[in-house]
C-alpha positions in Angstrom: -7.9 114.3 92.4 -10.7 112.5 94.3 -9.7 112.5 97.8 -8.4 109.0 99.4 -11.2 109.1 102.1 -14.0 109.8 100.0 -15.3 105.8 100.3 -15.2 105.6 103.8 -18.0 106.4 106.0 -17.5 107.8 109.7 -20.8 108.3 111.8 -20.4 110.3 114.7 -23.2 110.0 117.5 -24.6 113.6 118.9 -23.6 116.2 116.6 -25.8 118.2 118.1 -22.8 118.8 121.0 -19.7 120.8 121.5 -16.9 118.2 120.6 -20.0 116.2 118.4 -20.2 119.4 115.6 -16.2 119.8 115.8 -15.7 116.3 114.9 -17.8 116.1 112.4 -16.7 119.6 111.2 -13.1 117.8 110.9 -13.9 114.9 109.0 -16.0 116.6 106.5 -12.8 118.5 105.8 -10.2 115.9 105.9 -12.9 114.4 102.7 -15.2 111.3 104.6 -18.5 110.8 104.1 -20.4 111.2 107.3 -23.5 110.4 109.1 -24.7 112.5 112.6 -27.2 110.9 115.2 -29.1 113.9 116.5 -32.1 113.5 119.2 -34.3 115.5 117.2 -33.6 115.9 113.2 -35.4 119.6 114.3 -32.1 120.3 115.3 -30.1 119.8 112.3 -30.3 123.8 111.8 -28.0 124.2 114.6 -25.3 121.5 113.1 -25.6 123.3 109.8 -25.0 126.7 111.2 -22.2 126.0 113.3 -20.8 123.9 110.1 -21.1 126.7 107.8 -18.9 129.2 110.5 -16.2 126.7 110.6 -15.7 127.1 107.1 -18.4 123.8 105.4 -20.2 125.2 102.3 -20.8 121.7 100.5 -23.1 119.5 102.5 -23.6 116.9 100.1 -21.4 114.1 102.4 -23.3 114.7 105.3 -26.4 113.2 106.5 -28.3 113.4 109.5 -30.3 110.5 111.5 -32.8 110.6 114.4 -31.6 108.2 116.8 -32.2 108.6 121.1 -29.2 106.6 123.1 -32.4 105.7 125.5 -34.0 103.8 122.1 -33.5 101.4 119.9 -35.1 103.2 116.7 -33.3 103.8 114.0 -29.3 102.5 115.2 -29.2 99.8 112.5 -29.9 102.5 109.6 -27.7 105.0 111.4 -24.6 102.2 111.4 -25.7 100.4 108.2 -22.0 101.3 105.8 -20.3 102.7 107.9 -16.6 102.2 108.1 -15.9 103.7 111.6 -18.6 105.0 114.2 -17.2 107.7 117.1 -19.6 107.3 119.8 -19.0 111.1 120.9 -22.7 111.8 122.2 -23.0 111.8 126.0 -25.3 113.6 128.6 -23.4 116.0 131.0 -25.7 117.3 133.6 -25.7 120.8 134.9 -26.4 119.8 138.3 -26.0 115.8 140.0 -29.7 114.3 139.4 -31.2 113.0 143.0 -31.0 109.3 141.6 -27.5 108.2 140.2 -29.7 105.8 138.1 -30.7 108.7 135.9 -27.4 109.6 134.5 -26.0 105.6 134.9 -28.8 103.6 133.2 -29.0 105.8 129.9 -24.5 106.0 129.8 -24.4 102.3 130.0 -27.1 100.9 127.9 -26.6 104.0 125.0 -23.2 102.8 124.8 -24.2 99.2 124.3 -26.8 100.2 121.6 -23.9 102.1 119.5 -21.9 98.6 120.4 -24.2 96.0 119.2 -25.4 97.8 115.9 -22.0 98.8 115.3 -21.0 94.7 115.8 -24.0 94.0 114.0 -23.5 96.0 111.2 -19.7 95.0 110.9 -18.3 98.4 111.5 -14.2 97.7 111.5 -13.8 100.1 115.1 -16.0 102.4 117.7 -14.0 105.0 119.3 -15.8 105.9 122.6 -15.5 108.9 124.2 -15.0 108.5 128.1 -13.4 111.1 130.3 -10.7 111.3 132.6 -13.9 111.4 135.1 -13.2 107.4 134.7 -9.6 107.6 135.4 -8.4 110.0 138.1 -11.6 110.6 141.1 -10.6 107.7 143.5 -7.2 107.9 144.4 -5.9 110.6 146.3 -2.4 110.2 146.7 0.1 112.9 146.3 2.4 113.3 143.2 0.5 110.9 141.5 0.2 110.9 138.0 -2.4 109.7 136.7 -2.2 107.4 133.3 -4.4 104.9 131.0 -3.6 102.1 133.7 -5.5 104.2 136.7 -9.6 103.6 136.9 -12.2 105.9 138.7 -13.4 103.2 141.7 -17.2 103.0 141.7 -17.5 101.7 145.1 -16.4 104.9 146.8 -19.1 107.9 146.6 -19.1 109.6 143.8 -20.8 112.1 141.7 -23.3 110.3 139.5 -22.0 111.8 136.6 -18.1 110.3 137.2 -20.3 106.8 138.1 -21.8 107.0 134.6 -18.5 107.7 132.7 -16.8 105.0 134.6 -19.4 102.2 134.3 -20.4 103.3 130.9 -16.5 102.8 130.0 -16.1 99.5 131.9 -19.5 98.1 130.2 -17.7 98.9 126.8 -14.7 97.2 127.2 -16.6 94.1 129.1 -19.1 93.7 125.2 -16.0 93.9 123.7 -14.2 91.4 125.7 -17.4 88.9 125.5 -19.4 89.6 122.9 -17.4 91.9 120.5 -16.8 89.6 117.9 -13.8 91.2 115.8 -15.2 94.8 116.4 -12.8 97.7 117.5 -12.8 99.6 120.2 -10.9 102.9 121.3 -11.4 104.8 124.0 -10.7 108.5 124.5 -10.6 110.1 128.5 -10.4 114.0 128.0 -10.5 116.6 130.5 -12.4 119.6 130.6 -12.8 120.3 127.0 -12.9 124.0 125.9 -11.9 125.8 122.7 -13.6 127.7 120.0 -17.3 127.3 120.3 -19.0 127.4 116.4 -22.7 127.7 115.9 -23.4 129.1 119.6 -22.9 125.2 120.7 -21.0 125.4 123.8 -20.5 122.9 126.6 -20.6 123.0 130.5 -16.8 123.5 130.7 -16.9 126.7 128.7 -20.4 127.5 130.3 -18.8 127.2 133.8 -15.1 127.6 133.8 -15.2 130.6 131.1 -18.5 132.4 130.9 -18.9 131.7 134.5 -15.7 133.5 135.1 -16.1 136.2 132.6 -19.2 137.0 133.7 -19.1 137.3 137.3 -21.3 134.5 138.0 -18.2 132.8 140.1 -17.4 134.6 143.4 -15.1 131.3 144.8 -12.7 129.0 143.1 -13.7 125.4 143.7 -10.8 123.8 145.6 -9.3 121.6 142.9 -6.7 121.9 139.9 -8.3 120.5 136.1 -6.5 119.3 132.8 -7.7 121.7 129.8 -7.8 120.4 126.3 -9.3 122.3 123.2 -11.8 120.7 121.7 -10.1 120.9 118.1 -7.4 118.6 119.9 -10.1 116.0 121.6 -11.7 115.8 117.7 -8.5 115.4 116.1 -7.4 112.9 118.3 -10.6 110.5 118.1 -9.9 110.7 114.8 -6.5 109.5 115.2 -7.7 106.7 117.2 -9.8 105.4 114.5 -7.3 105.1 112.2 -4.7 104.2 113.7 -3.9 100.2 114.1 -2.0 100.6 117.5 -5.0 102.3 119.0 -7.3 99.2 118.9 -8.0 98.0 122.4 -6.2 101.2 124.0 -7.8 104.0 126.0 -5.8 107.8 125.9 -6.4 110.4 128.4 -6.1 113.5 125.9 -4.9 116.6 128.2 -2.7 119.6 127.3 0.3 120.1 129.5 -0.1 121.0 133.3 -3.2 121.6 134.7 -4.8 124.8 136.3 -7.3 126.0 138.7 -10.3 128.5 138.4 -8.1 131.0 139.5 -5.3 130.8 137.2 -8.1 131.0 134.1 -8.6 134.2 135.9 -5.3 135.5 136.2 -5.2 134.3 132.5 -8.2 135.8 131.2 -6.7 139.5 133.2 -3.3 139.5 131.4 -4.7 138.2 127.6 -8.1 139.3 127.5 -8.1 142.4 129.6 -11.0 143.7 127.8 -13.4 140.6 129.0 -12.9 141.1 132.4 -14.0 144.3 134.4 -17.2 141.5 135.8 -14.5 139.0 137.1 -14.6 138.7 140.8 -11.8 138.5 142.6 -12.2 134.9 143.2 -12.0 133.6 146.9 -10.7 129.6 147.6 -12.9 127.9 149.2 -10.9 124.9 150.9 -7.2 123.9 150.5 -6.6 123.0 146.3 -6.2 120.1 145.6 -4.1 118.7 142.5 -4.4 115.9 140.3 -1.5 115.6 137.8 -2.4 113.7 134.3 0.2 112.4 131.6 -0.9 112.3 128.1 2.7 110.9 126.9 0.5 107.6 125.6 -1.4 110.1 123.3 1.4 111.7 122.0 3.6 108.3 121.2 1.5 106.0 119.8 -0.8 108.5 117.6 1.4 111.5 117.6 -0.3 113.8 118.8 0.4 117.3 119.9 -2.7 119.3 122.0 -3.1 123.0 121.8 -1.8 124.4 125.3 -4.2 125.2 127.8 -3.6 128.5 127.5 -4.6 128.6 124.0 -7.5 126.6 124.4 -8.8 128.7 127.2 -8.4 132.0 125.4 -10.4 130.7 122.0 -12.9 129.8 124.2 -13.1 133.4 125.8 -12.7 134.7 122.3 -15.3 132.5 121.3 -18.0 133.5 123.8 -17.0 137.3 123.3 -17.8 137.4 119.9 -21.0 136.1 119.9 
């Protein structure tokens, strides 16, 4: 029997990435026909690969288009049929660039490109992905918890990179609000995101948080607490966002339970994964932690859905990294 979503068309921006290949990955299993943007189609090796670890063998509804979120080329052909576009490609710096401009100006405008062709194209909804960058870094108040109704307050100094999250997600809801006309829009504000990484593609959470630790590289534990999701869950649930009719005009921090600090991934990574560990250092804090508390209840009620913990994310990721 011909499977129900077979007709529909789902392009997902960045492939190329960590959550980018998973989501694709996901939808090519649950029977879509997708599209992947990619900077350079010389990288659609690296999509393939990771595909064909996670299980892909028929490649026959996917298709690959070389479109830059800094350019205009090629967005109307990379939109044109689709039912749904996931606008999952994003730049996350290694290191804060010197002007804030750098990270802010491509964020914004790369999101208004996927906007407008999408509008233009008559796509039915664009799920963006944000972070909780744009939710939780302004306030400081204790036992907050932090929820869809908090925003990231770009007139206190931040990090560019929480800047360009915030005004990137704030632009996105503004094109909507003015200019929209009838398109969808979802937005999705994970945490760090870590899980299994396919292919070799990894991201800076996993690069940082677990090779970083495993490796020895980290002699201090920065001095703040972070939500964990897995990056199976943070695919699963943009997915759930798209189709979903309650999840139009909604944004959903996507979190596992309880949060943790560098230290406990440590202490974690000991008691699980003894075997990974004789490089870990023991780990000093610098400064007094600091703890941010997020609620994903939002996620959970309205598109039922139910994360990974953080333990097991953080422990596929190690397991991940180990293998390869």
């Amino acid at each position: 029997m011909e499977n129900v979503q077979t007709k529909k068309i789902v392009l997902v921006t960045g492939g190329t990435g960590f959550l980018g290949v998973h989501t694709v990955l996901q939808l090519l299993q649950q029977g879509y026909e997708v599209k992947t943007t990619l900077r350079s189609l010389a990288k659609k090796d690296s999509i393939i690969k990771a595909l064909e670890e996670g299980g892909i063998t028929d490649f026959s509804h996917l298709s690959f288009i070389e479109a830059d979120l800094t350019s205009d080329t090629n967005w109307d052909e990379a939109v044109k049929g689709c039912d749904y576009v996931l606008h999952v490609a994003s730049p996350f710096p290694a290191q804060d660039p010197k002007d804030e401009n750098e990270l802010i100006i491509p964020a914004k405008d790369g999101a208004l490109r996927v906007l407008k062709a999408s509008r233009d194209a008559g796509v039915k909804r664009v799920v963006l992905t944000s972070s909780f960058a744009a939710v939780g870094y302004s306030k400081d108040i204790e036992d907050h918890v932090f929820t869809e109704e908090d925003w990231t307050d770009v007139n206190v100094e931040l990090p560019a990179y929480i800047k360009s999250k915030t005004l990137a997600e704030k632009t996105a809801w503004e094109f909507i609000e003015k200019e929209g006309n009838g398109l969808e829009l979802s937005v999705i504000n994970p945490v760090g995101i870590f899980g299994p990484a396919i292919g070799g593609i990894t991201s800076a959470s996993l690069d940082i948080a677990v090779s970083g630790i495993l490796n020895g590289i980290l002699e201090y534990t920065p001095a703040f607490t972070m939500g964990v999701v897995d990056v199976r869950d943070v695919a699963d649930i943009h997915i759930k966002a798209m189709l979903n009719p309650k999840a139009s005009g909604q944004r959903f921090i996507a979190t596992s339970e309880g949060v943790m600090s560098f230290y406990d991934v440590a202490e974690l990574f000991k008691k699980e994964r003894p075997q990974y560990t004789e490089n870990i250092q023991k780990l000093e804090p610098i400064g007094q932690e600091f703890y941010k508390e997020m609620s994903n209840q939002k996620a959970k009620i309205l598109l039922n859905w139910n994360p990974r913990s953080r333990e097991e994310a953080l422990l596929a990721g190690a397991d991940s990294l180990m293998k390869s």
